[in-house]
C-alpha positions in Angstrom: -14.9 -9.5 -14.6 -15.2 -12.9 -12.8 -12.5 -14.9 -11.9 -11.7 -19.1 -11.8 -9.2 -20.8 -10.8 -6.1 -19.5 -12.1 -7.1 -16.2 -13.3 -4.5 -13.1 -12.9 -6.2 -10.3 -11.5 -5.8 -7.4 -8.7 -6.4 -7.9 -5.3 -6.6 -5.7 -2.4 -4.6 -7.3 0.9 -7.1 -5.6 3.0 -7.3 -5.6 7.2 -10.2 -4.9 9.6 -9.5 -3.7 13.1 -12.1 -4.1 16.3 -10.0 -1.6 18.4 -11.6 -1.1 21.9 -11.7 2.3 22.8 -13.7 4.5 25.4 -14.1 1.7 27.5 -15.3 -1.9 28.1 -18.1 -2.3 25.7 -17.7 0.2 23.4 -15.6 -0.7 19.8 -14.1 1.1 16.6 -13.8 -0.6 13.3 -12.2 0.4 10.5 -10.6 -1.4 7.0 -7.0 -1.1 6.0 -5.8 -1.5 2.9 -2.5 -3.0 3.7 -1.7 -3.0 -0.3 -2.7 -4.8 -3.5 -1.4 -8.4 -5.1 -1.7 -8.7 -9.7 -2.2 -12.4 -9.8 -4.4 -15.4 -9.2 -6.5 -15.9 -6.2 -4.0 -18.6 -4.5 -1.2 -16.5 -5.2 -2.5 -13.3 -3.4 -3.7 -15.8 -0.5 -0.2 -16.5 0.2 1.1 -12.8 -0.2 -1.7 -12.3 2.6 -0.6 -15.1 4.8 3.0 -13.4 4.4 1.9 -10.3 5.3 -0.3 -11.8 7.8 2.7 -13.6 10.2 4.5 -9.8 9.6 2.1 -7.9 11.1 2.4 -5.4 13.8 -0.3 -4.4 15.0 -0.5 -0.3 17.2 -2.4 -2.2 19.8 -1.7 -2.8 22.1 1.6 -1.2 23.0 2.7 -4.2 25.0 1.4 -7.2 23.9 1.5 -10.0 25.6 0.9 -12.9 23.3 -0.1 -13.1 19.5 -2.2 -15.7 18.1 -3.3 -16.3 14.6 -6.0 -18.5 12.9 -7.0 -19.2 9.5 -10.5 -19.9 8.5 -11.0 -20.3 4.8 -10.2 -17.5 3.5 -9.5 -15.2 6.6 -7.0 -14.9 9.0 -7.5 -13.9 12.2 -5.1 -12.1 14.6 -5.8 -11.9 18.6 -3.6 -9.9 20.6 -3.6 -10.1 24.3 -3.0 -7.5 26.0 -2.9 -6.1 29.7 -6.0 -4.3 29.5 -7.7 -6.7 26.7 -7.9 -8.3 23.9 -7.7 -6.8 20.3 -8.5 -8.5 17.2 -7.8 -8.0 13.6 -9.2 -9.7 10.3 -7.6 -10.1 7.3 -9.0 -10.7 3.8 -8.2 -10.3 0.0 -11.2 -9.1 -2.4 -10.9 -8.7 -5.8 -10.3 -5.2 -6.9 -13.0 -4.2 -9.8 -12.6 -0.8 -10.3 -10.1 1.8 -9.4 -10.2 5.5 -10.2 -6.3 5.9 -10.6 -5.1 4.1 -13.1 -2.8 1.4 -12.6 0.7 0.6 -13.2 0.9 -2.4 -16.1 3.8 -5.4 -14.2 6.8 -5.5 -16.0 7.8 -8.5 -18.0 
C-alpha cells in the first residue's frame, strides 16, 4: 500500500539510540519503538514531535542540557552530559505488515 498526501494509515513513532558505552570510541545502537500513530503522514509527524519534546531519555543520568533539531523528517535529540554526549534519532515509517492483528479505531 502506498500512501499520498492525506492518506490514513499506521505508523510506527520509532527511536534510534547511539549510546556510548565501554569507552570513548566504542557505540551501541538500537531502535525503539516508542508506539504507533492510525492516520495520515502530517498527522503522525506531529504525534512524533509531541512525543519528541516529552522525551526522557536513561542517559545520561544527569544531564546537563537538552537540545533538539528537526531535519525533514527527523528529529534529533543531543544530550550533554558530564562524561559526553548522547544522541537520539527519531523517525515515523509506515507500518506495512504486522503479525498481530490490529485493533480497528473507534468511531
Amino acid at each position: 500500500m502506498t500512501t499520498g498526501d492525506g492518506a490514513i494509515t499506521w505508523w510506527g513513532l520509532l527511536m534510534e539510540d547511539y549510546l556510548q558505552i565501554m569507552g570513548p570510541g566504542a557505540r551501541n545502537h538500537a531502535v525503539t519503538p516508542l508506539g504507533h500513530f492510525r492516520g495520515t503522514r502530517e498527522e503522525a509527524m506531529e504525534a512524533l514531535r509531541e512525543r519528541v519534546l516529552r522525551y526522557q531519555p536513561r542517559h545520561p543520568s544527569s544531564p546537563l542540557r537538552t537540545l533538539v533539531y528537526r531535519d525533514g523528517d527527523v528529529f534529533l535529540m543531543v544530550v550533554e552530559g558530564m562524561t559526553g554526549h548522547f544522541c537520539y534519532r527519531f523517525r515515523i515509517a509506515e507500518l506495512l505488515w504486522d503479525s498481530a492483528p490490529r485493533p480497528e479505531p473507534a468511531g
